[in-house]
C-alpha positions in Angstrom: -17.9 -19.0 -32.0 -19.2 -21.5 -29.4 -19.9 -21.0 -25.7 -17.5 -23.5 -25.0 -14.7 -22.2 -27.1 -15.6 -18.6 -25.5 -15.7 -20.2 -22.0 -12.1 -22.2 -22.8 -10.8 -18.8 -24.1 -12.0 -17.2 -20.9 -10.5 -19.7 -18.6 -6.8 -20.3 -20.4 -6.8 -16.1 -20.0 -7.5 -16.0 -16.2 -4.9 -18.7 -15.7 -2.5 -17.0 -17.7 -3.4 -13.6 -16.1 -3.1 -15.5 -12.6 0.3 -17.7 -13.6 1.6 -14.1 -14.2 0.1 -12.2 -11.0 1.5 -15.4 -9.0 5.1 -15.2 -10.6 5.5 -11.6 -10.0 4.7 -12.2 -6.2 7.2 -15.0 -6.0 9.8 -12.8 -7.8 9.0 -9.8 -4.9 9.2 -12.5 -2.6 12.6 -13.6 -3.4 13.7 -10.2 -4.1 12.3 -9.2 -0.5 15.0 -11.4 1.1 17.6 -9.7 -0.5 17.1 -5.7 0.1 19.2 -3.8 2.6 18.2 -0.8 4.3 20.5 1.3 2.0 18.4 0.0 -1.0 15.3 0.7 0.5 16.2 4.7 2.6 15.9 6.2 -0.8 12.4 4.9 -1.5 10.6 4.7 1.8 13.0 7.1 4.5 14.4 5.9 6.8 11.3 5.1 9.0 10.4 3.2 6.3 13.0 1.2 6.1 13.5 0.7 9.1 9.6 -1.0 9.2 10.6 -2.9 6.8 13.4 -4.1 8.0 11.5 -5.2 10.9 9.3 -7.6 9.8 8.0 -10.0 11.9 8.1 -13.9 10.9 4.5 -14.0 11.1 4.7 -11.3 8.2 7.2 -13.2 6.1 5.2 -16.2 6.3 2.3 -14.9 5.3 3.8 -13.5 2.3 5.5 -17.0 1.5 2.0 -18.2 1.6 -0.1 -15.9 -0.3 2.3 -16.0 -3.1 3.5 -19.8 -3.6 0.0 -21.0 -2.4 -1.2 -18.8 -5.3 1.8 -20.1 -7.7 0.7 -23.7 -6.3 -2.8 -23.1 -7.1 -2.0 -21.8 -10.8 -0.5 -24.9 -11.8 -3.3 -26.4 -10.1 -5.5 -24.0 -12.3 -3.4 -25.0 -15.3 -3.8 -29.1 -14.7 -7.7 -28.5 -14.5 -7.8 -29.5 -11.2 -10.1 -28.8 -8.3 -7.2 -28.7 -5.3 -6.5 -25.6 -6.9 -9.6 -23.9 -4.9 -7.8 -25.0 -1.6 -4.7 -23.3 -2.7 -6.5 -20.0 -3.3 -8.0 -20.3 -0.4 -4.5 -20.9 1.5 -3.4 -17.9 -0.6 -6.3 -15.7 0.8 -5.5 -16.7 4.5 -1.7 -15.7 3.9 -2.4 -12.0 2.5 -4.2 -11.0 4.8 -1.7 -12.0 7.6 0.9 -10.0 5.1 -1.6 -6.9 4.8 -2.9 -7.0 8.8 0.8 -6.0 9.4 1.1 -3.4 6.1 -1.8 -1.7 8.0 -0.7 -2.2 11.6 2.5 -1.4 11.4 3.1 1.8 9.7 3.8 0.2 6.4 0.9 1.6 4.4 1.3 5.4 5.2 5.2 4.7 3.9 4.1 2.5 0.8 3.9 3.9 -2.6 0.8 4.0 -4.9 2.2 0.9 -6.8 2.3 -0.9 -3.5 -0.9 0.3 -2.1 -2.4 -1.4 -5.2 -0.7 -4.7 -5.1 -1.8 -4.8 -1.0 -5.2 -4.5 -2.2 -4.8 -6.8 -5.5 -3.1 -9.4 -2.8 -6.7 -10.2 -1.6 -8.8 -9.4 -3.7 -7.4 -11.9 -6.5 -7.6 -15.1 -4.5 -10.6 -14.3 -3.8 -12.3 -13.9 -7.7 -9.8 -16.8 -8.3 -11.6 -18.7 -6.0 -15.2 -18.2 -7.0 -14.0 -18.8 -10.8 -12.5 -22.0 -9.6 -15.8 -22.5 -7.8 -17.5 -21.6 -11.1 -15.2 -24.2 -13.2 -15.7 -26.8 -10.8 -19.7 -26.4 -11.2 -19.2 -26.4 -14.8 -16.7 -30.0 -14.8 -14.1 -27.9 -16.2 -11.9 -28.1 -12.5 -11.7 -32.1 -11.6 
């Protein structure tokens, strides 16, 4: 098999990976909007509801934009085109506002394992995503 075929393969399995990561977060996102406290007393307690309840708009807007900056992105990833970079990027900025209030505010001690991962995935994937855009750009494959 070919480097490029390998390097294609490579790429079409990171977009997919990311189209999927991307979805999920937009799905959470959506789902967010729509929990009540009695939905959410039998997972976190009360005091964890009621932090979650209690998000801040800041919060909530960084969630909207680490998730449909990363969707955004994806199909940017998809097209083969180089804006996608920025959208990672924009994705980056808005988990970490989302995960500056999961640590300040109580959120993390309440969270389950499952969530304690995804806080951490939330950064950590724009961020490869962006140095493989990076890389693909280098390489002509981004435009």
């Amino acid at each position: 098999m070919s480097k490029d075929v390998q390097s294609s393969a490579v790429f079409w399995i990171v977009a997919i990976l990311a189209l999927l990561w991307y979805l999920m977060g937009c799905a959470a996102y959506i789902y967010g909007h729509s929990v009540t406290p009695e939905t959410l007393i039998p997972i976190y307690g009360q005091e964890g509801s009621d932090i979650v309840m209690g998000r801040p708009v800041w919060q909530v807007a960084g969630w909207a934009l680490a998730v449909f900056g990363g969707l955004i992105g994806t199909f940017g990833l998809l097209l083969r085109k180089s804006w996608s970079r920025i959208m990672y990027v924009i994705a980056l900025i808005g988990a970490i506002i989302y995960d500056v209030w999961v640590f300040t505010s109580g959120y993390f001690q309440h969270s389950l394992g499952f969530d304690k991962f995804i806080f951490v995935m939330s950064v950590l994937a724009p961020v490869l995503l962006i140095f493989f855009c990076t890389k693909m750009i280098s390489k002509g494959v981004l435009r």
